[in-house]
C-alpha positions as YAML, in Angstrom:
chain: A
units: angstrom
residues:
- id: 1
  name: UNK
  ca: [-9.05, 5.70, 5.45]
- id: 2
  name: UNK
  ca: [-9.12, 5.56, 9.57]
- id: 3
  name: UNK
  ca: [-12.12, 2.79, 8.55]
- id: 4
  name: UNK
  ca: [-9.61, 0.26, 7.27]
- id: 5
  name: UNK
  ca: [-7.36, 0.14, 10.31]
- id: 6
  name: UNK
  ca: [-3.72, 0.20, 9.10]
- id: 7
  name: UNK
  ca: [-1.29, 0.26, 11.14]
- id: 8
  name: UNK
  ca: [2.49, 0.79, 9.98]
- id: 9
  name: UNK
  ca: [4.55, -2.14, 10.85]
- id: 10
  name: UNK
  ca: [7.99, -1.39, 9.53]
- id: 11
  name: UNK
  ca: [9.51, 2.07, 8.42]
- id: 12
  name: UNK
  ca: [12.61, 2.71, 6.85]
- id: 13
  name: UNK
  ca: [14.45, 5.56, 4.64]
- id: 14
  name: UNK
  ca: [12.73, 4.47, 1.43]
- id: 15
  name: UNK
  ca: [10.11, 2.03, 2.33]
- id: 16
  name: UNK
  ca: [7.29, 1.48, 4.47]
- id: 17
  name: UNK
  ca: [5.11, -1.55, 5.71]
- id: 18
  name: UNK
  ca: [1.55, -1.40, 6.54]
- id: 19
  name: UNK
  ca: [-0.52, -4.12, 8.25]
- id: 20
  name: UNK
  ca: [-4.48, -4.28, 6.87]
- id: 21
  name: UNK
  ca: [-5.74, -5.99, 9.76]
- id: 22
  name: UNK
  ca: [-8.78, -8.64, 8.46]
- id: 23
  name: UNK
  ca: [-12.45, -7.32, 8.59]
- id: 24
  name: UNK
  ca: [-15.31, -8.96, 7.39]
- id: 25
  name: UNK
  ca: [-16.83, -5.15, 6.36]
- id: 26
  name: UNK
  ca: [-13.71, -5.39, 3.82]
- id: 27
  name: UNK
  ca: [-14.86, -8.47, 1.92]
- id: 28
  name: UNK
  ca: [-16.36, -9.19, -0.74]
- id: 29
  name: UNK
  ca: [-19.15, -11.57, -1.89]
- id: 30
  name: UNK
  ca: [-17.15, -14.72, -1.53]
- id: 31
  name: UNK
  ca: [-14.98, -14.14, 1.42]
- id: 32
  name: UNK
  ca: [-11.54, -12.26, -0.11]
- id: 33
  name: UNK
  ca: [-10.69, -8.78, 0.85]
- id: 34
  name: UNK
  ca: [-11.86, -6.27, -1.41]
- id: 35
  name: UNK
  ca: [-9.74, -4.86, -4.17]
- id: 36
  name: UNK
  ca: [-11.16, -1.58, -3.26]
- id: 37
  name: UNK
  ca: [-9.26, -2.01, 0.46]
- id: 38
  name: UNK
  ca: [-5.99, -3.48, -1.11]
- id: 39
  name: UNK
  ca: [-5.54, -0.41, -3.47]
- id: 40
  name: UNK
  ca: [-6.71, 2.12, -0.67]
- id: 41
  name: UNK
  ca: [-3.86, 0.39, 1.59]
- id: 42
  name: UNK
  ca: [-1.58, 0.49, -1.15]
- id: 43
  name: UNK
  ca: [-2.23, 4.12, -1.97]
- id: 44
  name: UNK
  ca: [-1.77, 4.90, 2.12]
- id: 45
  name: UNK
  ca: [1.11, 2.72, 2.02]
- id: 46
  name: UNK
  ca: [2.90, 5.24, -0.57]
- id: 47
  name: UNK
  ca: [2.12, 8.04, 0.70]
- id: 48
  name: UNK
  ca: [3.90, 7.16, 3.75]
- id: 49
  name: UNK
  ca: [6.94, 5.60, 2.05]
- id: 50
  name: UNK
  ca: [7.32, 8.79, 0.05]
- id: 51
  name: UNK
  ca: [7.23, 11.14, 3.27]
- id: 52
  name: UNK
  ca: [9.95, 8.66, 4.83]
- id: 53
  name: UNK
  ca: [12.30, 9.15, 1.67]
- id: 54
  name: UNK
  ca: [11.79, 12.97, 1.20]
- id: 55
  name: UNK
  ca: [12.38, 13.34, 5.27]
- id: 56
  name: UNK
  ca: [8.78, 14.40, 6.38]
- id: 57
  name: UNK
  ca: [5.38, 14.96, 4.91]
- id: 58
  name: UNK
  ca: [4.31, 17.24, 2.15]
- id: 59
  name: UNK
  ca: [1.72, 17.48, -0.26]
- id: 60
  name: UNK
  ca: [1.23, 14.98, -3.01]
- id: 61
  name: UNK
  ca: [-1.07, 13.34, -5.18]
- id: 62
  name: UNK
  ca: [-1.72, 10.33, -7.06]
- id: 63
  name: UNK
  ca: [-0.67, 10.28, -10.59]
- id: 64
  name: UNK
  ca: [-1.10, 6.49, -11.81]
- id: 65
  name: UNK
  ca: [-1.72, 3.01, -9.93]
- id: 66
  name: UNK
  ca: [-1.95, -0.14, -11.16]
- id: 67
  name: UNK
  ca: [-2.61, -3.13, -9.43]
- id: 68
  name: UNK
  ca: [-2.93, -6.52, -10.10]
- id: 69
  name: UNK
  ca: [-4.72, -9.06, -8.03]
- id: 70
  name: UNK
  ca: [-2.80, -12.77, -8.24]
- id: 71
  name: UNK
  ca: [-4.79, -15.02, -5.34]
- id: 72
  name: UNK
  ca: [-7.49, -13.63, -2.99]
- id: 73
  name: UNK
  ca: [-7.04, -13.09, 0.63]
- id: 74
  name: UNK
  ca: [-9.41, -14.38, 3.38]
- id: 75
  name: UNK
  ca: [-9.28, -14.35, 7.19]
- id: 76
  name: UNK
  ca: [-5.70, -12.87, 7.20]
- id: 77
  name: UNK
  ca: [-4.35, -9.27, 7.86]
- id: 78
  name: UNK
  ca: [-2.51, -8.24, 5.00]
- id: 79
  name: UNK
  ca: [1.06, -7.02, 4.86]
- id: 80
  name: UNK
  ca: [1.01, -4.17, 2.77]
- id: 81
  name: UNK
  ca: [4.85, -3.13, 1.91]
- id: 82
  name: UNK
  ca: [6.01, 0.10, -0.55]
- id: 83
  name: UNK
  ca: [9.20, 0.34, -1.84]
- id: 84
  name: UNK
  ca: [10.31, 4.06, -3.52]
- id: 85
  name: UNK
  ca: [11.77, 2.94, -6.41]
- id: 86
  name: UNK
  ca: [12.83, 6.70, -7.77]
- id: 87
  name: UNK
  ca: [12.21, 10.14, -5.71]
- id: 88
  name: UNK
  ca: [12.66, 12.96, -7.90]
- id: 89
  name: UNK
  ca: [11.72, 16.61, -7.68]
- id: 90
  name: UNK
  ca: [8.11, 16.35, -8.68]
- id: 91
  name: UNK
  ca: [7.76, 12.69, -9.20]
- id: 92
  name: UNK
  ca: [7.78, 9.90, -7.47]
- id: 93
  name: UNK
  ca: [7.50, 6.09, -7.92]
- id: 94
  name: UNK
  ca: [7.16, 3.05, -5.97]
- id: 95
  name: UNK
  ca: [6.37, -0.73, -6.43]
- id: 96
  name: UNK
  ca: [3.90, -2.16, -3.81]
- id: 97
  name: UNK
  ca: [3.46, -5.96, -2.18]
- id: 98
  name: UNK
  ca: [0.52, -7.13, -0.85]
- id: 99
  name: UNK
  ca: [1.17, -10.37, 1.28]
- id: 100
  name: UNK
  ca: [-1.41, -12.55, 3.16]
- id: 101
  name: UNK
  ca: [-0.11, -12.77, 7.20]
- id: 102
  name: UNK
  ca: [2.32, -15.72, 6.81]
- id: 103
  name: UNK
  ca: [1.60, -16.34, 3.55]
- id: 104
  name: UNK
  ca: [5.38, -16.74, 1.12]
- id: 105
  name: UNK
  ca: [3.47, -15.37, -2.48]
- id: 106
  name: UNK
  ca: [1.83, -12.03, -2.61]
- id: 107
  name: UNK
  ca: [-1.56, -11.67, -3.31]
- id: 108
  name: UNK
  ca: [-1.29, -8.02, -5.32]
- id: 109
  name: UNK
  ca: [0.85, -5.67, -6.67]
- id: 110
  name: UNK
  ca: [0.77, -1.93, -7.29]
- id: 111
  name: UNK
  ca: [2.89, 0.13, -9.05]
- id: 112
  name: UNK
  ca: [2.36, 3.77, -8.34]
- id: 113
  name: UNK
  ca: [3.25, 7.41, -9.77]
- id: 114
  name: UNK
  ca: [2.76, 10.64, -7.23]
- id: 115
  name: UNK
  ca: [3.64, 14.21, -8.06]
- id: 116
  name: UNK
  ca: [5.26, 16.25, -5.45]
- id: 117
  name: UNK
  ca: [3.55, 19.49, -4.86]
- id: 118
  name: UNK
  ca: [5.71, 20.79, -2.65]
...
């Protein structure tokens, strides 16, 4: 995960925004960033959005993501912003955005399930 760089950009109470800074390593044949880095950033991007809304970190796991990939992404960082949708006691749930750098459409979206282990 250190590998892809991410840096948070914005945090907030149920939400968190991640910048994928561009790397040629993360592409794929044909120039886009990899799915395989979007849904790793996504996944990242969660788990940090979940620790904001419960208050602190704790342990957790992926349940369920699903992503779908809607125009590719070359040459740009990529904005990579969770949203908790519902917190519960041992489930959690969050949409995910993944915007080109100055780009108005997003290129992917994730929806994601996590159980709270703790």
């Amino acid at each position: 995960m250190l590998d892809l760089g991410l840096r948070v950009e914005e945090l907030g109470p149920r939400h968190a925004t991640l910048r994928l800074p561009w790397s040629g390593r993360l592409a794929r044949e044909g120039g886009g960033m990899s799915g395989q880095a979007l849904m790793a950033a996504a996944d990242t991007a969660t788990v940090i959005a979940i620790s904001s809304a419960k208050g602190g970190f704790g342990p957790m796991t992926t349940v369920q993501q699903s992503t779908s990939f809607q125009r590719p992404i070359a040459g740009s960082d990529v904005l990579v912003a969770a949203r908790v949708t519902k917190l519960g006691r041992t489930l959690a749930f969050t949409e995910v955005t993944m915007t080109a750098d100055g780009a108005g459409e997003p290129a992917a979206h994730a929806t994601t399930v996590y159980a709270i282990l703790g």
